[in-house]
FILO-515490 format. One line per 8 residues: their letters; for each residue x, y, z of C-alpha. Coordinates in Angstrom, 3 decimals. Layout:
// FILO-515490
A) X,Y,Z | ... .
This chain:
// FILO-515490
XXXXXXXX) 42.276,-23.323,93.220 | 42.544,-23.219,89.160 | 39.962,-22.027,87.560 | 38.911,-23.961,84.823 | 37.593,-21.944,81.739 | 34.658,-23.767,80.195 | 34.247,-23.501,76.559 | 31.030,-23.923,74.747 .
XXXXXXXX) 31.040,-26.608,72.438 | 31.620,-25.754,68.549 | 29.244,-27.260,66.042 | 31.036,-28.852,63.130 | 30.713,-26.001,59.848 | 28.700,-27.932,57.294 | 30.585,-27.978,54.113 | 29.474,-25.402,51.441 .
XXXXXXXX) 28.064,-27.215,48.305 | 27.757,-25.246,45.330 | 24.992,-24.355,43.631 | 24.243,-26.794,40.456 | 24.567,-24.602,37.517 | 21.289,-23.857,35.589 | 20.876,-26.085,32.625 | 21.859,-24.394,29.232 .
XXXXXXXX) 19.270,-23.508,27.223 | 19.103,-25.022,23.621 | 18.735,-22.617,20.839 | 15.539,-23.168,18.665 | 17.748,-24.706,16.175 | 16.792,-25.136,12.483 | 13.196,-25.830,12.514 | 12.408,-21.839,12.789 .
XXXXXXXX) 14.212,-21.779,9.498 | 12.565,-25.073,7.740 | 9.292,-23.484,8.247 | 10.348,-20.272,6.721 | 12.236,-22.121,3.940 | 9.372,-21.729,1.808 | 8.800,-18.195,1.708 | 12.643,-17.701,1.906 .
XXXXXXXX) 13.092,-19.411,-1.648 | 10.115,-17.496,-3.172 | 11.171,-14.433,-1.799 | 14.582,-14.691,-3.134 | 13.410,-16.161,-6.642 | 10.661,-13.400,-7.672 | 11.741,-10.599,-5.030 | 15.030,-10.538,-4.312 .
XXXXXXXX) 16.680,-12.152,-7.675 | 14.412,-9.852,-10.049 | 15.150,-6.503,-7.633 | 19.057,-7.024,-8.239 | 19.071,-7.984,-11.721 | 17.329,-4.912,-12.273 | 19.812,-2.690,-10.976 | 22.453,-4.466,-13.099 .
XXXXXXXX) 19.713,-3.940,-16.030 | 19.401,-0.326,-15.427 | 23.032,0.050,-15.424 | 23.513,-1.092,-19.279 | 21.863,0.046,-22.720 | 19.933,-3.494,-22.317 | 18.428,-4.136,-25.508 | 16.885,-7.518,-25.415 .
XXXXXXXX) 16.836,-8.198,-29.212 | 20.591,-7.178,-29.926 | 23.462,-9.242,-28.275 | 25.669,-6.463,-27.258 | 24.704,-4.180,-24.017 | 27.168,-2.018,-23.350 | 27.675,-0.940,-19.849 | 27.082,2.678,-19.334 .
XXXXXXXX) 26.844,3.001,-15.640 | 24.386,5.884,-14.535 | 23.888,7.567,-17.463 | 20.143,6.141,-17.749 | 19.908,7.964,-14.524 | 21.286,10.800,-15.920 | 18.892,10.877,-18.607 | 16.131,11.348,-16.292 .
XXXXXXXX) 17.044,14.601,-14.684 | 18.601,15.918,-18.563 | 15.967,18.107,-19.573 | 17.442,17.803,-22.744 | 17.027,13.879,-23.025 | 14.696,11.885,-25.283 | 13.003,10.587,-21.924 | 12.911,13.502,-19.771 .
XXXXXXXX) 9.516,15.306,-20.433 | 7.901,11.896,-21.197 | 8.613,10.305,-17.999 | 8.420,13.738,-15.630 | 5.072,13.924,-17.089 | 4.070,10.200,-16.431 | 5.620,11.011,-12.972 | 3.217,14.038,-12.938 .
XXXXXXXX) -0.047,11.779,-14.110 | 0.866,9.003,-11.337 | 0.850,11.972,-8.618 | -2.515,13.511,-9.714 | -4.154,10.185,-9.343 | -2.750,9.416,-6.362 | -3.223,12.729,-4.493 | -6.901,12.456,-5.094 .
XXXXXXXX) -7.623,8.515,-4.686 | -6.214,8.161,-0.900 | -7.508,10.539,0.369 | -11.252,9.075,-1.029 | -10.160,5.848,-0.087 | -8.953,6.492,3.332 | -12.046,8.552,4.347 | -14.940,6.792,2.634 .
XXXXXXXX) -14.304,2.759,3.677 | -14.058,4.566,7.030 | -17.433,5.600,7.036 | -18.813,2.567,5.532 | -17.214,0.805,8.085 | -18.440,2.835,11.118 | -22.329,2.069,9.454 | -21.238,-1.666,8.950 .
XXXXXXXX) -20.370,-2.096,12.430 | -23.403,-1.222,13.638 | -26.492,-4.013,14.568 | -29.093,-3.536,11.566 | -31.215,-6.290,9.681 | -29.674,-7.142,6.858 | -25.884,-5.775,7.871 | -24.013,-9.432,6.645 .
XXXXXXXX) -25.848,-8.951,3.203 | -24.192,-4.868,2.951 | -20.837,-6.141,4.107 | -20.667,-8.465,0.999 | -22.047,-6.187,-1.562 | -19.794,-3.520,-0.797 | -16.601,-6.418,-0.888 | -18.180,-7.753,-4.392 .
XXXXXXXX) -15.986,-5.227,-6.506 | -12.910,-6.280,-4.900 | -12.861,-10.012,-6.478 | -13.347,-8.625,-9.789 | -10.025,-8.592,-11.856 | -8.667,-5.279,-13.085 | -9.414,-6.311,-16.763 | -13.115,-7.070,-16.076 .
XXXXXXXX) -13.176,-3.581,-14.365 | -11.523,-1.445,-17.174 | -13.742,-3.303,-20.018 | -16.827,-3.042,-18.288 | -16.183,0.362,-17.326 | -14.695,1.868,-20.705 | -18.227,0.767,-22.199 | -20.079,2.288,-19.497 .
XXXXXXXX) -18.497,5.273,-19.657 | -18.034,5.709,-23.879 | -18.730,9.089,-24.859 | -20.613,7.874,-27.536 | -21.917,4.304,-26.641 | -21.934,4.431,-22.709 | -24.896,4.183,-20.776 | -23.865,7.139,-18.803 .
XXXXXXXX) -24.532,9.855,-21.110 | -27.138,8.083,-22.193 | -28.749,7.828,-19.129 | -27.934,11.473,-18.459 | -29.613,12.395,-21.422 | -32.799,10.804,-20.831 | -32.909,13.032,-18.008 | -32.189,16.370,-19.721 .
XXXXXXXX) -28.717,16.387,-18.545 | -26.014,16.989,-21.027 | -25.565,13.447,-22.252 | -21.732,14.617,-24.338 | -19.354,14.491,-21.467 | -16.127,13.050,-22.366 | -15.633,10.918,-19.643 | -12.654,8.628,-21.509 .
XXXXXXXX) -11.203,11.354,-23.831 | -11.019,14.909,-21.747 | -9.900,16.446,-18.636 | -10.832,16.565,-15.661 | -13.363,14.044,-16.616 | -10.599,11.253,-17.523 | -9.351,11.748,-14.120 | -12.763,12.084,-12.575 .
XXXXXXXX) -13.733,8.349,-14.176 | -10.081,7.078,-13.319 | -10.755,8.402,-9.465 | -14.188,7.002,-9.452 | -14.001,3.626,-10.834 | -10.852,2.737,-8.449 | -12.603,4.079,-5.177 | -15.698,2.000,-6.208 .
XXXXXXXX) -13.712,-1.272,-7.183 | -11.734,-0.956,-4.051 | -13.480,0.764,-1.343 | -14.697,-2.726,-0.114 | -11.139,-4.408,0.992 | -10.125,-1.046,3.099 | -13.412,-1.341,4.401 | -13.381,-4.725,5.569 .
XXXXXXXX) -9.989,-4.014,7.137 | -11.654,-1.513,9.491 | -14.278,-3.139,10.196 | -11.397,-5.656,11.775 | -10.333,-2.929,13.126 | -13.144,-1.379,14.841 | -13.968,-4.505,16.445 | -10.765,-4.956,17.596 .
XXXXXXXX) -12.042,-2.027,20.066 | -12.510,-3.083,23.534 | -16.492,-1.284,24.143 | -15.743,-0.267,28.009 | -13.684,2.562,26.264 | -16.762,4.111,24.582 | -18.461,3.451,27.663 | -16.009,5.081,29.907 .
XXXXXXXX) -16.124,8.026,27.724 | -20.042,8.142,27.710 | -19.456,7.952,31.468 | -17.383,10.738,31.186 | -20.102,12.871,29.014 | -18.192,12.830,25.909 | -20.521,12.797,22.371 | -19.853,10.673,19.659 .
XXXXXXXX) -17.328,13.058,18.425 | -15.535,13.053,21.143 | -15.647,9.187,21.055 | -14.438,8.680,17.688 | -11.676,11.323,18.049 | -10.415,9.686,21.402 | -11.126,6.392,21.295 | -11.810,4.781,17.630 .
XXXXXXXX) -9.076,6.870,15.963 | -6.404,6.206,18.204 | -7.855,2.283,18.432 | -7.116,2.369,14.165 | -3.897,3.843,14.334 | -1.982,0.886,13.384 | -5.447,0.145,11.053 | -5.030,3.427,8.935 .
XXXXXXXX) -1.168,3.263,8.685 | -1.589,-0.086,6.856 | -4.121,1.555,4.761 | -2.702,4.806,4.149 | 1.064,2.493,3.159 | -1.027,-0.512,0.960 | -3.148,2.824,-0.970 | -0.469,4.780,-1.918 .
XXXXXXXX) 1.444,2.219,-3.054 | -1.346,0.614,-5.086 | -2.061,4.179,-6.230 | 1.173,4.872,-7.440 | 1.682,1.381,-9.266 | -1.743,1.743,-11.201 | -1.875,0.766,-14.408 | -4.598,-1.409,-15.914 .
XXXXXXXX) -7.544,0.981,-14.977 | -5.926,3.627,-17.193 | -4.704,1.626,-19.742 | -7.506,0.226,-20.492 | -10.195,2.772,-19.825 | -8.448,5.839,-21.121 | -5.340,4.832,-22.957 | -3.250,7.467,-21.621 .
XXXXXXXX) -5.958,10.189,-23.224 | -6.373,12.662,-23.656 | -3.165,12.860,-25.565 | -0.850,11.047,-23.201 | -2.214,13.035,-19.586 | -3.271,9.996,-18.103 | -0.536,7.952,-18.639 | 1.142,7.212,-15.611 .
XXXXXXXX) 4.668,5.963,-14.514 | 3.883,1.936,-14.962 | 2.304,2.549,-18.234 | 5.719,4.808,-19.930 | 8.211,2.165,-18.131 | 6.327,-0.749,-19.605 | 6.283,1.053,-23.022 | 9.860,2.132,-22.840 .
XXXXXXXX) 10.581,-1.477,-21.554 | 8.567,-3.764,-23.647 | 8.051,-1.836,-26.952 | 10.545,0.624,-27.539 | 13.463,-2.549,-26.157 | 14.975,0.191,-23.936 | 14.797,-1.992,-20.557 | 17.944,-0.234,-19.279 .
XXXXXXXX) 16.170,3.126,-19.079 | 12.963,1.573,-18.088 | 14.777,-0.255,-15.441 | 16.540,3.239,-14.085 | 12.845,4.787,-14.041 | 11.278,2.220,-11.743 | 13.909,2.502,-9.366 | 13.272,6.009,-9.572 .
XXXXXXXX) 9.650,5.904,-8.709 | 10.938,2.857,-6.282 | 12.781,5.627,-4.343 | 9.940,8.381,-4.195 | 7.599,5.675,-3.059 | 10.011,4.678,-0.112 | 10.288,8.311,0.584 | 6.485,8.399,0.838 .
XXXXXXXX) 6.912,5.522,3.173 | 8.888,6.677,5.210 | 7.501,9.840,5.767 | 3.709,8.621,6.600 | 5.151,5.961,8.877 | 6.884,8.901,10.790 | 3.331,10.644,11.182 | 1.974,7.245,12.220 .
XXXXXX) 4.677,6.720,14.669 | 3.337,6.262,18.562 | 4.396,9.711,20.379 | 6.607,9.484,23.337 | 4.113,10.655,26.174 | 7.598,11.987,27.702 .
């Protein structure tokens, strides 16, 4: 007998159909750039424009009024570390004035909007009222500021030593025309006309603050101390280094507070980097070396920069 083999049946293999490909996806094309068009042209026309023409300035003897400005290349530069130069002392010493004031102002105006901010934050009658009054300065102009304070403040005239010698107090401090007292009125009016705006920004800050933190570290039995130390200051991190950056910088570019309150005086100890490059600039017609010093104080203000955004910078728990 043959044996016949029985073989199960085969199914048919189903053909393999390839997957459809995913759909490109489009690009955002140009309406990112339309909508930054605006700032783009601005930026390039009073930013970027003025930053590079400057250079070229500060690489000629640029004197506005004569038609012929030689090129020197970087011997305006030069000039500023000659110690035997016409500009050297003058400008090391504005350099000097610019570093005084703002070695003592940040540190007032990092610290004190702080603490107005902490009280701000708090639920009190009357709190919305505080928050303005403290802000009012802030929308004053810098010329209303230096007038109404180089009145107030007169050795002669003001009503300060007037008022301190109704009291019995020595009423002939010379709080416009001597040291330390020019740089104790130059300190003081710019903490009180700006205090306000850094401490609005912390009060944006500090709410900002999600509360179960502070709870959790009630929880935990930590003080107030221990709150602010590890919970508000690490919450205002990105807070203070704004701060710290925007005060230094507006520290070291100050100009119409001292101009107009002190003058430069006593003799020319007050007068700071902005105030010598916009006299070597615009009155003596030198804008070649005035150009070279503000990219001088350009660079030591980057360097400044850079080194508080490095003590800012988020630590690698690693």
């Amino acid at each position: 007998m043959v044996e016949q083999t029985v073989r199960p049946a085969t199914r048919p293999v189903p053909p393999v159909t390839p997957a459809p490909a995913a759909p490109r996806r489009r690009g955002p094309g140009a309406a990112p750039w339309l909508f930054l068009a605006p700032y783009l042209v601005l930026f390039t026309t009073f930013t970027l424009v003025p930053a590079v023409y400057g250079l070229w300035i500060s690489l000629h003897e640029w004197d506005y009024l004569l038609p012929g400005k030689p090129f020197v290349g970087v011997d305006n530069y030069g000039a500023l570390l000659d110690s035997g130069s016409a500009v050297y002392e003058s400008f090391w010493q504005s350099m000097q004035a610019t570093g005084i004031f703002t070695v003592f102002t940040v540190p007032l105006l990092v610290a004190l909007p702080l603490g107005v901010a902490l009280i701000l934050n708090r639920a009190f009658p009357g709190r919305t009222f505080f928050r303005a009054v403290y802000f009012a300065p802030y929308v004053l102009s810098v010329a209303v500021v230096g007038l109404l304070w180089r009145f107030v403040l007169d050795p002669n005239l003001g009503v300060v030593n007037a008022g301190l010698g109704a009291i019995g107090l020595p009423g002939d401090t010379p709080w416009t025309t001597g040291l330390p007292w020019a740089w104790i009125s130059l300190v003081g009016v710019t903490v009180w006309w700006t205090l306000g705006f850094n401490a609005v920004i912390y009060l944006a800050g500090l709410q900002d603050i999600p509360r179960e933190l502070y709870e959790a570290a009630s929880i935990d039995g930590g003080g107030k101390w221990a709150a602010f130390r590890h919970v508000t200051l690490p919450g205002l991190r990105p807070v203070l280094l704004f701060i710290v950056i925007n005060t230094v910088l507006a520290s070291a570019n100050m100009f119409g507070q001292a101009y107009l309150i002190t003058q430069g005086a006593p003799g020319q100890e007050t007068r700071t980097a902005i105030m010598y490059i916009a006299e070597e600039g615009l009155r003596n017609y030198r804008m070649g070396s005035a150009a070279a010093m503000s990219y001088v104080l350009t660079l030591a203000l980057l360097i400044i920069s850079l080194i508080v955004f490095r003590l800012f910078r988020e630590k690698d728990p690693s």
